[in-house]
TORKEFI-817781 format. One line per field, with one value per atom (N, C-alpha, C, O): residue number from 1; x, y, z; atom name. Coordinates in nm, 2 decimals. Example, Ala and Ser with C-alpha at 12.3 -4.5 7.8 and 13.67 -1.06 7.14 Angstrom:
2
k c(1 | 1 | 1 | 1 | 2 | 2 | 2 | 2)
c1 c(1.32 | 1.23 | 1.32 | 1.42 | 1.28 | 1.37 | 1.29 | 1.34)
c2 c(-0.57 | -0.45 | -0.33 | -0.33 | -0.22 | -0.11 | 0.00 | 0.11)
c3 c(0.78 | 0.78 | 0.78 | 0.85 | 0.71 | 0.71 | 0.79 | 0.80)
a c(N | CA | C | O | N | CA | C | O)
//
This chain:
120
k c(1 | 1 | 1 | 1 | 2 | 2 | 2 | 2 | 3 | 3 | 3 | 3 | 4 | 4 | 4 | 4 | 5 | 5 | 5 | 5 | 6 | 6 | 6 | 6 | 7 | 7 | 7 | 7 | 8 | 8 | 8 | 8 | 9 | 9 | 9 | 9 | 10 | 10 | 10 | 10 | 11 | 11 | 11 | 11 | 12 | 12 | 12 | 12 | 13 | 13 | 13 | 13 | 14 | 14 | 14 | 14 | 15 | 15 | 15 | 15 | 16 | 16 | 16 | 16 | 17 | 17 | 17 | 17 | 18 | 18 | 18 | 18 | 19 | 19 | 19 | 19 | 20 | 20 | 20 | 20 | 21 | 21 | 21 | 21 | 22 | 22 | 22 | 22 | 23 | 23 | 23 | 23 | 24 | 24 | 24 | 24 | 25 | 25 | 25 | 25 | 26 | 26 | 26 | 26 | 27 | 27 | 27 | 27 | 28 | 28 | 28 | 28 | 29 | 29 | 29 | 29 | 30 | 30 | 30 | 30 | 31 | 31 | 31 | 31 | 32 | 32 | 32 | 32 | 33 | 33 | 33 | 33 | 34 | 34 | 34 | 34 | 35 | 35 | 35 | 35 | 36 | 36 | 36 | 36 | 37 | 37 | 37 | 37 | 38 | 38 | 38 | 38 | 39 | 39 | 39 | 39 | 40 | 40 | 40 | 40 | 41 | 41 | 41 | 41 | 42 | 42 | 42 | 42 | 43 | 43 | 43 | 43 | 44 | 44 | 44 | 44 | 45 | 45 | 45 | 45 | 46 | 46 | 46 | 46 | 47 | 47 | 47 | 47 | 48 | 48 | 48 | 48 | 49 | 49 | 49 | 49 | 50 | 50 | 50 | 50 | 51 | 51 | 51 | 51 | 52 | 52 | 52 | 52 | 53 | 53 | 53 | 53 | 54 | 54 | 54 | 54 | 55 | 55 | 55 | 55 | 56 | 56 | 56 | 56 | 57 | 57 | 57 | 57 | 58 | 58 | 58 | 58 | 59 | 59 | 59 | 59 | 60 | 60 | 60 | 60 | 61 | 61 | 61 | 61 | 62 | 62 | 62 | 62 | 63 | 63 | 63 | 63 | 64 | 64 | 64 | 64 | 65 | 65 | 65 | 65 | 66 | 66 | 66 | 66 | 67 | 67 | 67 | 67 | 68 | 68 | 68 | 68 | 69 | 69 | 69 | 69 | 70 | 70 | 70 | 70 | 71 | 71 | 71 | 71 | 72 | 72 | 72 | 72 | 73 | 73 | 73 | 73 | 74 | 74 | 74 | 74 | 75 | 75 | 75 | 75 | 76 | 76 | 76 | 76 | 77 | 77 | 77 | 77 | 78 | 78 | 78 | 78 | 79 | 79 | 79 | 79 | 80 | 80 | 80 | 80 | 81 | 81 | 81 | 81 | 82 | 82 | 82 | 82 | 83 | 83 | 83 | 83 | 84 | 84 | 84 | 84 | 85 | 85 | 85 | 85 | 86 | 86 | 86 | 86 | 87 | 87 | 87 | 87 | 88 | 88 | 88 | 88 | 89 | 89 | 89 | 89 | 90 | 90 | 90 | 90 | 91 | 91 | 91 | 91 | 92 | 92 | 92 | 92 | 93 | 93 | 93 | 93 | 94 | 94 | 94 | 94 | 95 | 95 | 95 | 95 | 96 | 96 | 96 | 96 | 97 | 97 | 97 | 97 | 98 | 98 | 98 | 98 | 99 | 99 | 99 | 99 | 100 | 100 | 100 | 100 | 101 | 101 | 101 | 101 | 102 | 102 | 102 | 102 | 103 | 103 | 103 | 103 | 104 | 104 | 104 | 104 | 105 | 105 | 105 | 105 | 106 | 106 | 106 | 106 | 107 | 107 | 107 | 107 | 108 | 108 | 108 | 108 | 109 | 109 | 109 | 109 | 110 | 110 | 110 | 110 | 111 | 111 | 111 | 111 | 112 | 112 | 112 | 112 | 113 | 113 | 113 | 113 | 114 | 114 | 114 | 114 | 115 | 115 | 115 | 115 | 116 | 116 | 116 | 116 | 117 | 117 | 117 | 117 | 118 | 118 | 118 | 118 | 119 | 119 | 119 | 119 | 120 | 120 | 120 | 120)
c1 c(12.09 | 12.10 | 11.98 | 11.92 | 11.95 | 11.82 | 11.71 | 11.65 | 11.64 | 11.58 | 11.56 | 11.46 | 11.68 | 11.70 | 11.67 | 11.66 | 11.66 | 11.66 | 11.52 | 11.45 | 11.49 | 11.34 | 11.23 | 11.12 | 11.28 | 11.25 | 11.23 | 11.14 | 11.37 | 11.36 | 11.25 | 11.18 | 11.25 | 11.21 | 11.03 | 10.96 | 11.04 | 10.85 | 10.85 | 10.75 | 10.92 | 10.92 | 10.86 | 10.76 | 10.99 | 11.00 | 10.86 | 10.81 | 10.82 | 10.70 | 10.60 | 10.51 | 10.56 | 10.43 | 10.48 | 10.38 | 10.60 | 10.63 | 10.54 | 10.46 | 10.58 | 10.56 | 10.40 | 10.33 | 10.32 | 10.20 | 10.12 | 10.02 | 10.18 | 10.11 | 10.16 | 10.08 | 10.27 | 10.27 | 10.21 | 10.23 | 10.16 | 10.11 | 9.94 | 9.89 | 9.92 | 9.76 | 9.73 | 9.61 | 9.83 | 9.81 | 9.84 | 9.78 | 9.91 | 9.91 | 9.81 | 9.76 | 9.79 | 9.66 | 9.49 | 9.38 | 9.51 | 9.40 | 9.41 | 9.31 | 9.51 | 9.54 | 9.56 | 9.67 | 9.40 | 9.38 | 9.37 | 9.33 | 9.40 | 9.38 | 9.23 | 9.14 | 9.22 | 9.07 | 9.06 | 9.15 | 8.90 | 8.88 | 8.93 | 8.90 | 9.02 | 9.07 | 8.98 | 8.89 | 8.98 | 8.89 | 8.86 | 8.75 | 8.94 | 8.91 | 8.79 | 8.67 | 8.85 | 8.72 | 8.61 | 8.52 | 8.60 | 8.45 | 8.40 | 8.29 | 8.43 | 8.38 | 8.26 | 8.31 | 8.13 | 8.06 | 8.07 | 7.97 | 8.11 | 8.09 | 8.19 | 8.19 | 8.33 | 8.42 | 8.59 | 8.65 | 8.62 | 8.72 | 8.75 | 8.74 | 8.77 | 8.74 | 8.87 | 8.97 | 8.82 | 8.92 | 9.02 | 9.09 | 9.07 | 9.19 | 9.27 | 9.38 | 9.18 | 9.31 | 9.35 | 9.44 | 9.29 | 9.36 | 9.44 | 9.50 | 9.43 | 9.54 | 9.65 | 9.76 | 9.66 | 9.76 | 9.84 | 9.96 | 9.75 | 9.84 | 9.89 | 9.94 | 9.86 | 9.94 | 10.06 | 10.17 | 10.05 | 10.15 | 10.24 | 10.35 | 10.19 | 10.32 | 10.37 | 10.48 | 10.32 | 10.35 | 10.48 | 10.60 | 10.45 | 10.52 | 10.68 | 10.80 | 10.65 | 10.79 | 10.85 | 10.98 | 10.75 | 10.87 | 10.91 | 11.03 | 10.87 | 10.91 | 11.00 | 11.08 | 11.01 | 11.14 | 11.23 | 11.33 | 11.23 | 11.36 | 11.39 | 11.50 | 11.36 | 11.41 | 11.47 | 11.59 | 11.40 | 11.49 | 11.68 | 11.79 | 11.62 | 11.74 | 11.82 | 11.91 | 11.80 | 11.92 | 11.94 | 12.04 | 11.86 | 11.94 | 12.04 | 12.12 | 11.99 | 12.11 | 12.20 | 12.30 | 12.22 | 12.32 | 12.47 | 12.59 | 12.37 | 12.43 | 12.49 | 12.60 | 12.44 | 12.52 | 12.61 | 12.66 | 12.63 | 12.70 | 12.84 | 12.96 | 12.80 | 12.91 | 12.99 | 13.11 | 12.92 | 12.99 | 13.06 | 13.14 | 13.03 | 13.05 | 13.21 | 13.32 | 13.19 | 13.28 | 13.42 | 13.54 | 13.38 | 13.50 | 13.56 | 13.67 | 13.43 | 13.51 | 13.63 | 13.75 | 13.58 | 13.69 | 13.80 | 13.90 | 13.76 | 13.94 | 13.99 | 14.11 | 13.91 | 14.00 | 14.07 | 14.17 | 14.00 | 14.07 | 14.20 | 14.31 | 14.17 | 14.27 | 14.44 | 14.55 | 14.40 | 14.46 | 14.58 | 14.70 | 14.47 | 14.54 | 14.58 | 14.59 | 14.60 | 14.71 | 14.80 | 14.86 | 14.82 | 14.89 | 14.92 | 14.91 | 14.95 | 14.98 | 15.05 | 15.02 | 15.15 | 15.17 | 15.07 | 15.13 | 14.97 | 14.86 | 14.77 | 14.67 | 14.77 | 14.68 | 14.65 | 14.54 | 14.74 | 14.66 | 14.59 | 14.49 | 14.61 | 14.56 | 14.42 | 14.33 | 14.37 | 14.26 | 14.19 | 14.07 | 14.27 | 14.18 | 14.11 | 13.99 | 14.19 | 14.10 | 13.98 | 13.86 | 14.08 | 13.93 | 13.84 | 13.74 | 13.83 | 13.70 | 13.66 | 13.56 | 13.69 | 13.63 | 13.54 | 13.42 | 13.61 | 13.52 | 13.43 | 13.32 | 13.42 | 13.35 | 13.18 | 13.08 | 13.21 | 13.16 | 13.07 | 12.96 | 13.16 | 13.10 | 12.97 | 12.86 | 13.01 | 12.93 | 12.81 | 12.70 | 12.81 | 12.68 | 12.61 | 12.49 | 12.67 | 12.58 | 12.53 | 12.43 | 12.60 | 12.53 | 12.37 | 12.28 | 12.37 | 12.25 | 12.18 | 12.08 | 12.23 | 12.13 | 12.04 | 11.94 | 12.11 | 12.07 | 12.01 | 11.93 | 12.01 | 11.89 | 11.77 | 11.66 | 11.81 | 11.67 | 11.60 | 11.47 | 11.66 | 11.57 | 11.50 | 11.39 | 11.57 | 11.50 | 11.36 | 11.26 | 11.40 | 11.25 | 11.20 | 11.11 | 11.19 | 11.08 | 11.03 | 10.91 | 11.09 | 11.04 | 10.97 | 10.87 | 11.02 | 10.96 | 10.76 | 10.66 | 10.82 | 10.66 | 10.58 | 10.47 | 10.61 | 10.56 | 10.54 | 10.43 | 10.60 | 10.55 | 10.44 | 10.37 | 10.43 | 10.35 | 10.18 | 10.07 | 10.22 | 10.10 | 10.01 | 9.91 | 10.10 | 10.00 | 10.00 | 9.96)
c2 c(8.92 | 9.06 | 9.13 | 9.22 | 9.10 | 9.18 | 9.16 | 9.26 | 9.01 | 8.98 | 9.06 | 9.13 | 9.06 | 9.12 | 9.33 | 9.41 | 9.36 | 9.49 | 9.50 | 9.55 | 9.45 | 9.44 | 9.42 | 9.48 | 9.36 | 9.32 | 9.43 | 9.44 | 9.56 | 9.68 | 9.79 | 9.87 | 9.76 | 9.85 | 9.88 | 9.97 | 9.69 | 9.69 | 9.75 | 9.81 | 9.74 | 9.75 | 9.93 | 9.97 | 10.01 | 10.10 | 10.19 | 10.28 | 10.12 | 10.19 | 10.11 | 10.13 | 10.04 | 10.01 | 10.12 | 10.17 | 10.17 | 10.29 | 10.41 | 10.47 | 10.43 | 10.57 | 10.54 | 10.62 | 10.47 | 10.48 | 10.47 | 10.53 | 10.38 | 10.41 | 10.61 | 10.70 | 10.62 | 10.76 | 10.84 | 10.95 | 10.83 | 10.92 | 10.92 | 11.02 | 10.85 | 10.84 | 10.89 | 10.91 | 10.90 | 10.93 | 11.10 | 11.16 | 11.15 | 11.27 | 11.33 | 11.44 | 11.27 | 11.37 | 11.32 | 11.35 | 11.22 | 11.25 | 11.36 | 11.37 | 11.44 | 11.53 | 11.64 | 11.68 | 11.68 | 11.85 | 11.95 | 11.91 | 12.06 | 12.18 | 12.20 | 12.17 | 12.26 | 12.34 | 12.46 | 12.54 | 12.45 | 12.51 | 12.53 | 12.63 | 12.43 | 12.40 | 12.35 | 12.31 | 12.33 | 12.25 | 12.13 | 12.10 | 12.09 | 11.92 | 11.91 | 11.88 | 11.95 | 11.95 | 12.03 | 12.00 | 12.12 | 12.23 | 12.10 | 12.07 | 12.05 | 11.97 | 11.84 | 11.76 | 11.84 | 11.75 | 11.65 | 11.59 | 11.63 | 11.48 | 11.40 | 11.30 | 11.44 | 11.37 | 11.41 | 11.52 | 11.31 | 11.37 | 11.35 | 11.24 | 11.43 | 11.49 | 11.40 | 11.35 | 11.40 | 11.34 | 11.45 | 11.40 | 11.54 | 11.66 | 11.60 | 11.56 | 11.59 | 11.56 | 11.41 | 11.36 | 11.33 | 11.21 | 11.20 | 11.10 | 11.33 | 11.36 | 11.42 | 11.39 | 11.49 | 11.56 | 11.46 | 11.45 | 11.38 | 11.21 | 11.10 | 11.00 | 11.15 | 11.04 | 11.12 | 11.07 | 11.22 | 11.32 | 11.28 | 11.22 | 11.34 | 11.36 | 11.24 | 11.24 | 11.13 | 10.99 | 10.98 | 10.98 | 10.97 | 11.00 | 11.08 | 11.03 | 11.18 | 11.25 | 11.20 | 11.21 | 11.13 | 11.06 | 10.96 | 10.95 | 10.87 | 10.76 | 10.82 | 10.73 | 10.91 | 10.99 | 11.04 | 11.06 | 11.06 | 11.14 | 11.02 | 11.00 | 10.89 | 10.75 | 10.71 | 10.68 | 10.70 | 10.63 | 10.75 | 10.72 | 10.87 | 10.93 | 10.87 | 10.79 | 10.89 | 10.86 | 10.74 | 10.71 | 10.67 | 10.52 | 10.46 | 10.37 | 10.56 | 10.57 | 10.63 | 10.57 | 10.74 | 10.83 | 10.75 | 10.78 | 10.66 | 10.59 | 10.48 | 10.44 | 10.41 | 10.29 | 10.39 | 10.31 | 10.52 | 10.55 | 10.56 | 10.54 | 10.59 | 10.63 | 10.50 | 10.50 | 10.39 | 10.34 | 10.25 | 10.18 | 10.23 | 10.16 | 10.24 | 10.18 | 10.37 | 10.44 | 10.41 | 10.41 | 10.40 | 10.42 | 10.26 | 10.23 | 10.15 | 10.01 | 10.04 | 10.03 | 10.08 | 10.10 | 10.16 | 10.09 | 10.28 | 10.36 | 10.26 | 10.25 | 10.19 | 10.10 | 10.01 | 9.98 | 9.96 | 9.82 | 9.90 | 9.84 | 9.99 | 10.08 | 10.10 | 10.09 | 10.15 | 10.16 | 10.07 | 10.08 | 9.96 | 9.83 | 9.75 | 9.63 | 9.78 | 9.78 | 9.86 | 9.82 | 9.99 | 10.06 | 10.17 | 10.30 | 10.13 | 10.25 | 10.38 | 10.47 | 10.38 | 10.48 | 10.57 | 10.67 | 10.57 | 10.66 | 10.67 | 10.70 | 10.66 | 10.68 | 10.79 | 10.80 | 10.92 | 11.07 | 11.10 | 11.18 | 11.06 | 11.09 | 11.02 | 11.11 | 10.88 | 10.82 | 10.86 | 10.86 | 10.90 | 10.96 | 11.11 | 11.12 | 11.18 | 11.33 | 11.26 | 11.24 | 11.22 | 11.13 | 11.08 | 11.07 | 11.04 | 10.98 | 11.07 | 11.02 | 11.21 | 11.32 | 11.37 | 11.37 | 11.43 | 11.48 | 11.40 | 11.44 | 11.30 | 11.25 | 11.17 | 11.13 | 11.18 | 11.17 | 11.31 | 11.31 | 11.41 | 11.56 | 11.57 | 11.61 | 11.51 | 11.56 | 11.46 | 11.52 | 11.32 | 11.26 | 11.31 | 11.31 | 11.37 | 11.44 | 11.57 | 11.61 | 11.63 | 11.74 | 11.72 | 11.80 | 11.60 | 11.58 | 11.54 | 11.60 | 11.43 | 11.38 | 11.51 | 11.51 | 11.59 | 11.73 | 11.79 | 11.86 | 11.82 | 11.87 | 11.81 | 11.86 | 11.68 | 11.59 | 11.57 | 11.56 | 11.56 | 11.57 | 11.71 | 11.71 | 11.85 | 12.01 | 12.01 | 12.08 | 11.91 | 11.92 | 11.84 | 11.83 | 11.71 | 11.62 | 11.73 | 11.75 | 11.79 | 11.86 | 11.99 | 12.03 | 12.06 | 12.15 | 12.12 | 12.17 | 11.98 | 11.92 | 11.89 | 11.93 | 11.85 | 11.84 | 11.92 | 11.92 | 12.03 | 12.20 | 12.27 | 12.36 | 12.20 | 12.30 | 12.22 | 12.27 | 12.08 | 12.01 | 11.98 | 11.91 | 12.06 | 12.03 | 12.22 | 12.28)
c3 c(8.79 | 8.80 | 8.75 | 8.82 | 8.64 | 8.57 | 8.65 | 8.70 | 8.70 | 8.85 | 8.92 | 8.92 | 9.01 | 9.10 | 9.09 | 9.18 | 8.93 | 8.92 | 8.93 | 9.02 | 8.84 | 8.83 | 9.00 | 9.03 | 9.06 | 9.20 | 9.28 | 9.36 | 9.24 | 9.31 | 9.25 | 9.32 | 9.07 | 9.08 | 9.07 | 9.05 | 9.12 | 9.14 | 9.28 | 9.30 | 9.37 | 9.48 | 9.52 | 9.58 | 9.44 | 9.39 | 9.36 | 9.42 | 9.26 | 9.23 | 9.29 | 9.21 | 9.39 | 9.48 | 9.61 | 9.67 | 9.65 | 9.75 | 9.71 | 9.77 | 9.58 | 9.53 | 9.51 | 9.58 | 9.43 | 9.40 | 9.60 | 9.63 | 9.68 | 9.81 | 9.82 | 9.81 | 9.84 | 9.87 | 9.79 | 9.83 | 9.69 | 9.58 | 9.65 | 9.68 | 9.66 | 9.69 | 9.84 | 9.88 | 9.92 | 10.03 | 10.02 | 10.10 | 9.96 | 9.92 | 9.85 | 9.89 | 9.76 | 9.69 | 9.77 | 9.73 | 9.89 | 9.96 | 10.06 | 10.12 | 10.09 | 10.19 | 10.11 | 10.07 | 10.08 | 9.97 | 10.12 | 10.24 | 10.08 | 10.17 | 10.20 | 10.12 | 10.34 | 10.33 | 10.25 | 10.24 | 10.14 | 10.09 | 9.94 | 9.86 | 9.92 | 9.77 | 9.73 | 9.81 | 9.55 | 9.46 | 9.53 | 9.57 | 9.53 | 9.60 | 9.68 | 9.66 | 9.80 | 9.91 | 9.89 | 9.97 | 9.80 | 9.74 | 9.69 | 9.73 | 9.63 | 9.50 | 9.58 | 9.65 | 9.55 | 9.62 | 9.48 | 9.48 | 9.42 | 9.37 | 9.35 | 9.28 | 9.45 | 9.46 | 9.40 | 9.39 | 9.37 | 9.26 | 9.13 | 9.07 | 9.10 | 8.96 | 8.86 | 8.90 | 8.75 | 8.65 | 8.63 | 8.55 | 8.65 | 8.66 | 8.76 | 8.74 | 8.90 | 8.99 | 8.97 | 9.05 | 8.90 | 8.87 | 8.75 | 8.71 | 8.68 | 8.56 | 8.65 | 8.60 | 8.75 | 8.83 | 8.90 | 8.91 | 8.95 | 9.05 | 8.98 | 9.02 | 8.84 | 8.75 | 8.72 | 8.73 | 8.67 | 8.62 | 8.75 | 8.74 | 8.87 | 8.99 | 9.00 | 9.04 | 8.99 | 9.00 | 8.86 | 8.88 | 8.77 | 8.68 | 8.70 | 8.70 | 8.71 | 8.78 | 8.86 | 8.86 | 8.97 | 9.08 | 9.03 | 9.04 | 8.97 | 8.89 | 8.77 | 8.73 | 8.73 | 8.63 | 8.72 | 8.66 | 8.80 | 8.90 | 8.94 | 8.89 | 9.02 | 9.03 | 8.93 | 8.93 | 8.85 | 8.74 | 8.70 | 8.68 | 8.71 | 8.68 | 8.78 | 8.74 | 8.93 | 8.99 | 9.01 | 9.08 | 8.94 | 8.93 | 8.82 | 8.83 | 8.72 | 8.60 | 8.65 | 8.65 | 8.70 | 8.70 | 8.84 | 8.85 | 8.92 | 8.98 | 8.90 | 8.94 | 8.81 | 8.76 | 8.63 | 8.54 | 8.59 | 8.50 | 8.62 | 8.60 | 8.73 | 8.81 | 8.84 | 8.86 | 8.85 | 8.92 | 8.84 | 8.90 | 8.66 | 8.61 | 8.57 | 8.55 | 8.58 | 8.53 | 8.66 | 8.63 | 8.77 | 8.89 | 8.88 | 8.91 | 8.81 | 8.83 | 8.73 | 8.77 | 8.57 | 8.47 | 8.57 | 8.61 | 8.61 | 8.65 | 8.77 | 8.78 | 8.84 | 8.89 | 8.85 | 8.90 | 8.73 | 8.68 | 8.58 | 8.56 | 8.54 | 8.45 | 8.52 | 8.46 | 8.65 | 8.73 | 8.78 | 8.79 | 8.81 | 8.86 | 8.72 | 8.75 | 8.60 | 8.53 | 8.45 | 8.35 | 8.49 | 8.49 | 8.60 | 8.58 | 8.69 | 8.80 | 8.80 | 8.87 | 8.68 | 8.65 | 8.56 | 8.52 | 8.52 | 8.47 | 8.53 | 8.46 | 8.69 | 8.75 | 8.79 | 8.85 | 8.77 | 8.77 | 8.66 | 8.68 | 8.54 | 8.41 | 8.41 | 8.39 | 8.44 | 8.48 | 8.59 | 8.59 | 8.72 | 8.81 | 8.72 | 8.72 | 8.67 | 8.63 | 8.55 | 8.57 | 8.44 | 8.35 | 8.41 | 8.34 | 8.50 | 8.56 | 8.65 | 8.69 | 8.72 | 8.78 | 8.70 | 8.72 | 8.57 | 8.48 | 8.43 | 8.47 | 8.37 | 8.35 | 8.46 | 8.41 | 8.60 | 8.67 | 8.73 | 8.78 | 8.70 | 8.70 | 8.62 | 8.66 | 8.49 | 8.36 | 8.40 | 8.39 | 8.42 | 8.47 | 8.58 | 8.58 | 8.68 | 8.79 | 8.78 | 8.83 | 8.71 | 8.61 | 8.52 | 8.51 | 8.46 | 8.39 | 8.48 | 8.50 | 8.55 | 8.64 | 8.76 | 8.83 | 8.74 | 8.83 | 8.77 | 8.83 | 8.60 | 8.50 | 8.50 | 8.50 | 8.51 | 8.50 | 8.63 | 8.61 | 8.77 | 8.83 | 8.87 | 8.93 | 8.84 | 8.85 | 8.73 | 8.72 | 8.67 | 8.56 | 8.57 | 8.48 | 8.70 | 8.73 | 8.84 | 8.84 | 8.90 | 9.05 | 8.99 | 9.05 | 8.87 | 8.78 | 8.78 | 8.82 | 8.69 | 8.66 | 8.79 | 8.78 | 8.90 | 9.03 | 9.07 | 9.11 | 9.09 | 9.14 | 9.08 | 9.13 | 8.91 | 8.82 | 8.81 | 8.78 | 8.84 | 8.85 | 8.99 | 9.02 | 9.04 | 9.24 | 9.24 | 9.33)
a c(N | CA | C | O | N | CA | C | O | N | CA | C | O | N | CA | C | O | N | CA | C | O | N | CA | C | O | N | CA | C | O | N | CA | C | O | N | CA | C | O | N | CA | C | O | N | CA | C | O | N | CA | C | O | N | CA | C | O | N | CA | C | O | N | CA | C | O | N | CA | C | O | N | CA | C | O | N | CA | C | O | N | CA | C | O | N | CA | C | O | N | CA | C | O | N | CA | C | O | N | CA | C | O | N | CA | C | O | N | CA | C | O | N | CA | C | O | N | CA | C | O | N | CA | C | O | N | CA | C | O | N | CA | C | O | N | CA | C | O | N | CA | C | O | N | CA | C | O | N | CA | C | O | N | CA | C | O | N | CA | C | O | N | CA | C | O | N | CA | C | O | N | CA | C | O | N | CA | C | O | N | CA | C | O | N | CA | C | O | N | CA | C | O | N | CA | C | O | N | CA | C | O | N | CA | C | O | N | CA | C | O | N | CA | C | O | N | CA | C | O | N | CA | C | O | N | CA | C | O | N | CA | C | O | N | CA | C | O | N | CA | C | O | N | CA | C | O | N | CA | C | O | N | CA | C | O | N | CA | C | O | N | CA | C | O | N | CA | C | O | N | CA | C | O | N | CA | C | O | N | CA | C | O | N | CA | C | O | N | CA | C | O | N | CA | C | O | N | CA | C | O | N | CA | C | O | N | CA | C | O | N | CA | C | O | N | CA | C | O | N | CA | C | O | N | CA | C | O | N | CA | C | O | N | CA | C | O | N | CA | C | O | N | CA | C | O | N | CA | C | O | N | CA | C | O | N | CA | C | O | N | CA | C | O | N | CA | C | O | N | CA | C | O | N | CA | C | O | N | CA | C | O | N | CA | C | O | N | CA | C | O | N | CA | C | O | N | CA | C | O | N | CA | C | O | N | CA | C | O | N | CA | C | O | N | CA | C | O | N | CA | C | O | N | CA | C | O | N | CA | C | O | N | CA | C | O | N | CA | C | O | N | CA | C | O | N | CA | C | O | N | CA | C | O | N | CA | C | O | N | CA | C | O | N | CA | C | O | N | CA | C | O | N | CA | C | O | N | CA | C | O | N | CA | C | O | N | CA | C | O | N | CA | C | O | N | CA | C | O | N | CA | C | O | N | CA | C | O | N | CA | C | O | N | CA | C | O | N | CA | C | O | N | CA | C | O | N | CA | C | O | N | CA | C | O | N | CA | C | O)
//
């Protein structure tokens, strides 16, 4: 299992570092970038690590926010399937509780995309 995580999330980030690099070679006409005769500058390679960064922080949120969910729906299943009569009281509990992780996970990725808006 840990393998197998690890497996994704090299994968994961060789995606994002090729897309990262093909983005910050596509600067606008007449931006810094392209003014600039001696190439690029250590700023925009402080900017393409930062944005790299964020995307690599918003992945990881929703890959947490995915295994809190789902860890949470196996409990109310197995809860369930031994007590069927509490299965309204378990289903709310695990709404709310599923609310409140998509809620954070929704803070955290508006302030990875924050940091990416403020550094490009």
């Amino acid at each position: 299992m840990v393998d197998l995580l690890f497996r994704i999330l090299a994968v994961v980030l060789v995606i994002a570092v090729m897309f990262s690099f093909v983005a910050s070679a596509q600067a606008a006409v007449g931006s810094p970038a392209t003014d600039a005769k001696e190439g690029v500058s250590a700023g925009s390679y402080a900017q393409m690590l930062g944005v790299l960064g964020a995307l690599l922080g918003s992945g990881i949120i929703v890959f947490g926010a995915a295994m809190g969910i789902s860890r949470i729906a196996s409990g109310a299943t197995e809860a369930v399937a031994r007590q069927p009569e509490a299965g309204g009281r378990i289903f709310t509990s695990m709404v709310i509780a599923a609310s409140l992780i998509e809620g954070i996970a929704f803070f955290g990725l508006i302030v990875c995309f924050v940091a990416i808006f403020l550094l490009t």
